[in-house]
N, C-alpha and C positions, 0 to 999 in steps of 0.2 A: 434768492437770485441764482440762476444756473449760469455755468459757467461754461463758454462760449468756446468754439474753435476759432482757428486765429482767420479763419475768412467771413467773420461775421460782416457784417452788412453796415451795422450801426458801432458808434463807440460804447466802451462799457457803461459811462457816461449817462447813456441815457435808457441803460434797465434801473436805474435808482427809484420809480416807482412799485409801492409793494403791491404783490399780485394775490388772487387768489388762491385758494387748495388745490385747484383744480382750473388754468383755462380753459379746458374743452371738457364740457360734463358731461363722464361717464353713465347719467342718470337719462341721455338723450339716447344710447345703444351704439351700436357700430358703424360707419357712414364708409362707402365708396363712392369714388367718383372715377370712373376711368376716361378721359376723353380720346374721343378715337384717334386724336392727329391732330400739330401743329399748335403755334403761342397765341393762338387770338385773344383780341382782347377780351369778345367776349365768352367765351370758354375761360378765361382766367377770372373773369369779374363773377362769373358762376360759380366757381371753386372757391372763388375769396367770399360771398356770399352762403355758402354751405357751410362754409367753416367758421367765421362770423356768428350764425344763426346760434352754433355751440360752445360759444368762447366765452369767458368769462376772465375778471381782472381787465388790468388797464392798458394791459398789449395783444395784440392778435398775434401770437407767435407759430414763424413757418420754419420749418427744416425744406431746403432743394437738395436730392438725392441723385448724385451723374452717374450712377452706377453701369448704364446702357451706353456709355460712349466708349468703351474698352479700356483695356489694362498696359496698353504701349506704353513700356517709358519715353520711347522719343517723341512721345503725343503729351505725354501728361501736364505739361506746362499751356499748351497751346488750346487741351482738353479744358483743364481748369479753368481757363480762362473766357474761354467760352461758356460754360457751365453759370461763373458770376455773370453774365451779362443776360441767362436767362433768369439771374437768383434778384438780379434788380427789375428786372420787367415784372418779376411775380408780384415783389412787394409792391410797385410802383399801380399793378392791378389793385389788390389788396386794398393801398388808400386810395385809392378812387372810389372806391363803395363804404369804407367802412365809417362810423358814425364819431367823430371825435369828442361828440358830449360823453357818449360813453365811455369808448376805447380812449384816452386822453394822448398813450402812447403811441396810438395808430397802429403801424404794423410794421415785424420786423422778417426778415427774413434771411438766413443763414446758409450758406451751402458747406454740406458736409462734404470732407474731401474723399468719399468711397471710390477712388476709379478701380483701384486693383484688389484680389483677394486679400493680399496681406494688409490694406485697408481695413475691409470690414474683419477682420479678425484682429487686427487692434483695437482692445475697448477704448481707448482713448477718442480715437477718430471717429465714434459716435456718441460720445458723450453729448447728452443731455439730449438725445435724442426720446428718450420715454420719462423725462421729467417732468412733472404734474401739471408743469406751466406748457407745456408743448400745447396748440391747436390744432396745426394739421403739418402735412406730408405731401410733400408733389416733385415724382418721379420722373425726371427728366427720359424723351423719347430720344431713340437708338435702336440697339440691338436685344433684345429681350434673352436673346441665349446670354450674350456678357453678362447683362444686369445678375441674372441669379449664377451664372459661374461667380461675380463678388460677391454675392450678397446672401446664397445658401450655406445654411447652418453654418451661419457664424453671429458673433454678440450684436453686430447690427441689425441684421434680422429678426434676434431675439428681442430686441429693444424695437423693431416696429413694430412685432406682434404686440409685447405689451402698450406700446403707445396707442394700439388699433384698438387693443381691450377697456383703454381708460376713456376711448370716447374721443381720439384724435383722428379727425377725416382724413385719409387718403386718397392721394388725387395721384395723378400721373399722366400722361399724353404721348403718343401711339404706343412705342414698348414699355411705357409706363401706365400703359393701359392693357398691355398682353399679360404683364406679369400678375395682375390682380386676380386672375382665377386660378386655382390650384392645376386645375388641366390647363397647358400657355399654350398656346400653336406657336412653331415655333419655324412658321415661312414656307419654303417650298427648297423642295430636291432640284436635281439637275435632272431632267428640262423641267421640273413643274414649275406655272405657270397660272394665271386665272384661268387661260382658256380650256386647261387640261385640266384643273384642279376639281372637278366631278369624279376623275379617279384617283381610287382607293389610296395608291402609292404616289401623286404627286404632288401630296402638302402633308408639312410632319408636326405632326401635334405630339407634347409631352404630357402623358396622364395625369402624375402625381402622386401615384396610389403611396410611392414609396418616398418618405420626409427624408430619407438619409440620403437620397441623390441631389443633385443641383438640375437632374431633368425636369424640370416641376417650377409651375410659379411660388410665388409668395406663400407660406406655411399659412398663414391665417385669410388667403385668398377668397374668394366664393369657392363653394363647394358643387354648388346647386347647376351654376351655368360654363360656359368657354366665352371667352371674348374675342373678339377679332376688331382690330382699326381699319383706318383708311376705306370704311365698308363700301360705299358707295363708288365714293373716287377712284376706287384700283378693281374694281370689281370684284368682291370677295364673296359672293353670294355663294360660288362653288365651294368654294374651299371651306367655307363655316358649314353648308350641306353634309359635306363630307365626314366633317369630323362629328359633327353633332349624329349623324348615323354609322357611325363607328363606335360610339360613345352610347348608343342602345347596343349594340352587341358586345359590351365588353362589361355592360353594367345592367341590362337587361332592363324590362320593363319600358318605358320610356325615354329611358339615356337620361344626357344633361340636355340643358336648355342650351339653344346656340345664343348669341347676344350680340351683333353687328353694330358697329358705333360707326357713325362716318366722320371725317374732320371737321374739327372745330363744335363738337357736341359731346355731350357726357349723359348718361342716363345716373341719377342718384340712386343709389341700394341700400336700402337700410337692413341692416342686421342678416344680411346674406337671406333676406327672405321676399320684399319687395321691393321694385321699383317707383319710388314715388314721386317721381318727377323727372324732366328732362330738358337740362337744357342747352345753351347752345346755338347754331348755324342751322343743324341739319336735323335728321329724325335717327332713334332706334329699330331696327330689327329685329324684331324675339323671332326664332325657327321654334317650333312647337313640335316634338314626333308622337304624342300621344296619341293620336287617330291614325296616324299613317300606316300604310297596307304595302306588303309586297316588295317589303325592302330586301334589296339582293345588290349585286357587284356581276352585272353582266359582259358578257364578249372580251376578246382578247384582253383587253386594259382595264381588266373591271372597274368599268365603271358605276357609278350611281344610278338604281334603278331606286323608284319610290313613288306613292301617290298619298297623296291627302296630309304635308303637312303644312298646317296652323301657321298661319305669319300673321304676324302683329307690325306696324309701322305708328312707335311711339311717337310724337310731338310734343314740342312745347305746348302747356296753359293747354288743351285741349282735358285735361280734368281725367285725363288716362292713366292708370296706377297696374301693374302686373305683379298678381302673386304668386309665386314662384311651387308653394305649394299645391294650394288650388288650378294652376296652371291657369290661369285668367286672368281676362285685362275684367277692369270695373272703370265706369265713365262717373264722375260726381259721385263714388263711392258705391254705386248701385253694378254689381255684374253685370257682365253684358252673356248670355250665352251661347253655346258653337252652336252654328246654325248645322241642320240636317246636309249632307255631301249631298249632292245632285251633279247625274252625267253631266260629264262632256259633249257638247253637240256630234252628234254622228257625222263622221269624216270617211267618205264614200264616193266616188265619182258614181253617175249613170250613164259614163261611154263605157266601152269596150277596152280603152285604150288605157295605160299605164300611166299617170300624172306625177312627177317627181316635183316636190314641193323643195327646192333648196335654198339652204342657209347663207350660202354667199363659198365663193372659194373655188366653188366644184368644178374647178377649168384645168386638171389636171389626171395624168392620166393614174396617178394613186384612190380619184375618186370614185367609191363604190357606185354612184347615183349614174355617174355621168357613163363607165362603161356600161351598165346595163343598159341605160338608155342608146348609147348605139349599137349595141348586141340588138336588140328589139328595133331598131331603126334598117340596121342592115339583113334581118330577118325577113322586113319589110317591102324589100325592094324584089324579094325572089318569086318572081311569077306575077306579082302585083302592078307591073308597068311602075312607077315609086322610086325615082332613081335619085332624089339628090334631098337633102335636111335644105329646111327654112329655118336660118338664124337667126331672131330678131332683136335692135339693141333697144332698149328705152329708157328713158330719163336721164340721156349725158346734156349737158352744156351746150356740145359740138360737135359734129359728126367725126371730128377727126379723133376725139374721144371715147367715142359710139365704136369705131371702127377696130381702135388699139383695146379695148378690152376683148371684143368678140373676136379678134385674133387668135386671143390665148386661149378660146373655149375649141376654134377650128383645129389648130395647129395640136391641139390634145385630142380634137376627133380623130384625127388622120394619125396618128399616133395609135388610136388605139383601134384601128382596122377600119375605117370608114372607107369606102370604097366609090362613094357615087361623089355626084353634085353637093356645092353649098352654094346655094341662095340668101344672101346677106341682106337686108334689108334694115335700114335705121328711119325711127320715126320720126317723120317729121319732114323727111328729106324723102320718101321711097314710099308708094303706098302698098299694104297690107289687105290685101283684100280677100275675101273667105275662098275665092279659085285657088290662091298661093298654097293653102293649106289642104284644100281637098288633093294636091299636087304631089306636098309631099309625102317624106316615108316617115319622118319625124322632125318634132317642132322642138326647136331649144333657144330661148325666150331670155336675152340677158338683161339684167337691171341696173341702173348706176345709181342715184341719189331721191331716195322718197322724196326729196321736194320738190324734185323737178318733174312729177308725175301727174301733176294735173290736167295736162293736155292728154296724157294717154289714156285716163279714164275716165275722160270726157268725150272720147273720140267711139264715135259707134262703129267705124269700121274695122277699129284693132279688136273694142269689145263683142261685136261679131266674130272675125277672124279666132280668136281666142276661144271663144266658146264654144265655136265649132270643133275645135283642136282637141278640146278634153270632150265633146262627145262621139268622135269616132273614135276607130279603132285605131289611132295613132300615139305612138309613145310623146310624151312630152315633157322636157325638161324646164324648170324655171331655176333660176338663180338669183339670189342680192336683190335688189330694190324689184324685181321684175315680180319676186312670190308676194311679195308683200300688196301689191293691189289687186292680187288675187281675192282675198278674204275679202269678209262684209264689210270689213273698216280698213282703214291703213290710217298708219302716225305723219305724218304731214311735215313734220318737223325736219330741220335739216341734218346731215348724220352726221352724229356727235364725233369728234376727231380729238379733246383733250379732257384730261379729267374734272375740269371745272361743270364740264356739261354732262359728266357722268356725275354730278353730283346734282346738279340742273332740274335734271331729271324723276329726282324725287320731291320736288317741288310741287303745290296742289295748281294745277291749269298749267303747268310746265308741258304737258303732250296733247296735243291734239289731233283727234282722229277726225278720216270725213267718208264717207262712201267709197269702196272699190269696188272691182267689177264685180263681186258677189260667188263666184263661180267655187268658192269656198263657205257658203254661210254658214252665220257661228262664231267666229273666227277674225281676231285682228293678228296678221300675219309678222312677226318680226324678226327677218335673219340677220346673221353674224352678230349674235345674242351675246356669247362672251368673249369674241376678239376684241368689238368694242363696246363692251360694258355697256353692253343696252338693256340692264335689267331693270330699269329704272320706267323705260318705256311701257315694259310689262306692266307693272303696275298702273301708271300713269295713263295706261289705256284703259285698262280695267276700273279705273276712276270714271273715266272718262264716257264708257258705253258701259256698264255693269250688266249690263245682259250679252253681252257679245264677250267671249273666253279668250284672251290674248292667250298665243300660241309662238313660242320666241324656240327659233329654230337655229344653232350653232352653225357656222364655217365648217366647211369640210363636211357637212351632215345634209343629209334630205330625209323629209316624210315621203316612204314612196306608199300613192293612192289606188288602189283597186275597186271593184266593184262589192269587193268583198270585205272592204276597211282600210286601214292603213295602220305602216310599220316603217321602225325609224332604220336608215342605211346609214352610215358611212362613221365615222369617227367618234363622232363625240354627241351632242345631248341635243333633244326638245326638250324646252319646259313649256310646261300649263300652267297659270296664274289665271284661276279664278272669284273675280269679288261679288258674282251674283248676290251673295249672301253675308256681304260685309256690311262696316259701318264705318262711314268714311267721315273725315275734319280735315281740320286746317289750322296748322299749328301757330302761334305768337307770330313767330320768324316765315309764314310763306310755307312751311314744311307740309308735305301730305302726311297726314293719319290712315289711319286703317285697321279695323279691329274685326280677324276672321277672316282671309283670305285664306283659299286654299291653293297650295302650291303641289305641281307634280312633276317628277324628274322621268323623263322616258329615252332609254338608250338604247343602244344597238341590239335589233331584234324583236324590241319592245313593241305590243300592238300598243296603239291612241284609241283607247276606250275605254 
């Protein structure tokens, strides 16, 4: 009988049943479960299920560790108490799955009291934490820096490694899910941010290399990969980029593997070598940089420049297993192999005229896109008769909505030297006809809500007007919902505004694409990529038309188009996301699969080829 700390769950009363040598058998190897975020049920009933599978004797015994809620004394009481009330939701998962022919005691579950360092340095206040009887481990989420300032090198740590060695699963949820790989990311600097976190310096990951600091996850963590939570939900695509290609320059070859978990999902690791299952809400992540080319830290912010790497998009029961050394997914045990890289479609205008493909935002006089384009507008007007820009709004609601964004694009023209006429025109209310266009000196095209775009590219007369635009010699700006019905597809979907639909979105038929005006073919177009976490689309399009290259273009950023290619301006990133040559599922839970996408980061200065 191990002997209990005094916030056990159960009376002592009722360990009087004798247990095994061993309830969690060492003879099954090492088990992690990191879940990306949050208590659901069912992320719990999958941790109480994994640990289950390895338990042995007549109790399923859990240790809950608060160690990520911090060390405040004037918290600690209200900390604590909180901490039981996730330590009885665990067990209360627990027996809802577990088998009482077998387990007779059901399950118990204990919170140890580690909130502060001198905590975990009291061997006391971990007892019986690596006791033979022990099962598993579940890491309440927080702050991941707190967790290991209690929790490094000290007897409690020493007692989960060994409890991790005997065959006791370890679980945790969001910082209880950072801390499980030896390299933790450990959030973002001031201002970083997802939108920014493609650069170098604005998300800080702690290595590990050295076990005597407390910068470092868990001593006995994965070695092989980095984990990140909330993958989906907060947009963390940049930021796991980042590090995972930081992590090939500091360890060469091809770095660690990155690992994105979204909420309410956990990917299973056995023996720090494969992934053999997933489950949960949502899907897995793997970043892969074995193939990838050309990675560098370009323009002022260096940022992430990269092509060709490998994403995987785990799911439940889709029979997908990744091993960590062979760097491959296997579907029903059989490899699946990386398909041969194949270009990008060529992105080229055949006018004369300059085409700025933008991200959303570009209505300000900081953006690169937007003053070239009236340098080249007002170049326009000298000698050429060309006296005033055509503004045009599409996909608001209401003109009077139509009117108040394309203000802010005017009032930053004139700002930044425009000197002639502006011709306003909103669709729907104002015709657009190809004379308007042969008129001006340059066209800048705003866009409000992809869903509301089906009358415009159904409409022959803007799709004329337009197409005439990008083949003279006239500079032309698009912005926000207006680039995206540019390409051969557009996502139809309404734009995503909270994290539930950033999570949505990686769901398998979650996005649907339909024809756009073409005038980009190749190409489904998707701005303000990581303002709001529209990485999900990417995919999801790429699901969707597998031979058309989703093309997802950041705020504050444009592809500007030439006859001689294109190259990215303004702040922050394009990605490339193509699945021509994947293999796509559908997980248990609704989740999209995906094995072999290639993904490419192209930033400021960067050509798109």
């Amino acid at each position: 009988m191990r002997r209990r700390p005094v916030l056990s769950l159960v009376l002592a009363a009722c360990l009087a049943a004798p247990v095994a040598a061993y309830a969690a058998n060492p003879d099954d190897g090492q088990k992690l479960v990191p879940i990306g975020g949050g208590y659901s049920e069912e992320s719990l009933h999958g941790f109480a299920a994994q640990t289950i599978d390895g338990a042995t004797g007549d109790t399923v015994d859990l240790y809950v560790i608060p160690s990520s809620y911090g060390d405040a004394p004037e918290d600690r009481e209200e900390n604590l108490a909180l901490a039981q009330e996730r330590t009885v939701q665990i067990e209360a998962a627990c027996d809802d799955v577990v088998d009482l022919a077998t387990f007779t005691g059901g399950c118990e579950a204990t919170l140890l009291p580690l909130l502060a360092r001198e905590d975990a340095l009291d061997p006391a206040a971990s007892e019986g934490l690596d006791d033979t009887d022990t099962d598993g481990v579940y890491i309440l989420g927080g702050d991941q820096v707190l967790a290991m300032h209690v929790l490094a090198n000290s007897p409690a740590e020493e007692r989960l490694a060994t409890a991790y060695a005997q065959g006791v699963v370890i679980s945790g949820t969001s910082a209880g899910n950072a801390v499980q790989s030896r390299s933790m990311g450990a959030g973002y600097p001031e201002p970083g941010y997802p939108e920014n976190a493609l650069e170098r310096d604005m998300s800080l990951i702690f290595w590990g290399d050295d076990l005597a600091s407390e910068e470092r996850g868990l001593s006995f963590g994965s070695q092989e990969i980095i984990l990140d939570q909330h993958f989906y939900e907060r947009g963390r695509f940049g930021r796991l980029l980042s590090w995972t290609a930081q992590s090939v320059e500091r360890y060469g070859g091809a770095g660690k593997l990155g690992v994105g978990v979204d909420w309410g999902t956990a990917p299973v690791i056995q023996d720090d070598a494969t992934i053999t299952s997933v489950l949960g809400a949502s899907s897995v992540s793997v970043l892969d940089f074995s193939a990838a080319q050309g990675l560098d830290w370009v323009g002022d912010r260096d940022t992430l420049s990269v092509q060709s790497v490998l994403v995987h998009l785990l799911a439940p029961d889709t029979g997908a297993t990744y091993d960590f050394g062979s760097r491959s997914v296997a579907h029903d045990d059989v490899a699946v192999p990386t398909p041969e890289r194949v270009a990008l479609p060529s992105l080229a205008t055949r006018g004369q005229g300059t085409l700025w493909l933008g991200g959303g935002d570009n209505n300000s006089i900081e953006s690169e896109a937007l003053s070239a384009f009236v340098a080249q507008a007002q170049d326009n007007t000298r000698g050429k008769g060309k006296t005033s820009l055509l503004v045009l709004g599409l996909g608001y609601a209401d003109e009077a909505g139509a009117l108040d964004a394309v203000t802010d694009y005017t009032e930053a023209v004139a700002e930044l030297g425009w000197t002639g006429g502006i011709d306003v025109r909103v669709h729907g209310h104002d015709a657009i006809p190809t004379s308007a266009v042969a008129r001006a000196a340059g066209v800048l095209v705003v866009g409000g809500d992809q869903s509301l775009m089906a009358e415009e590219v159904a409409d022959p007369e803007l799709r004329s007007a337009l197409a005439k635009a990008v083949q003279r010699p006239t500079p032309v700006l698009t912005d926000g919902a207006a680039t995206a019905i540019l390409g051969e597809r557009y996502v139809t979907d309404i734009d995503p505004t909270t994290s539930d639909e950033a999570i949505e979105m990686f769901r398998a038929n979650a996005v649907i694409t339909t024809p756009g005006l073409g005038l980009i073919p190749g190409y489904t177009l998707e701005p303000t990529l990581t303002q709001d976490y529209r990485w999900g689309r990417l995919f999801g399009a790429a699901h969707d038309s597998p031979d058309v290259a989703s093309l997802g273009i950041s705020e504050l950023t444009a592809i500007e188009v030439g006859r001689g290619g294109a190259s990215v301006v303004g702040e922050r990133s394009v990605v490339a996301v193509d699945g021509s040559g994947a293999t796509w599922s559908t997980g248990s839970n609704g989740a999209l699969g995906a094995t072999n996408v290639w993904l490419d980061v192209f930033s400021t200065g960067d050509l798109i080829e």
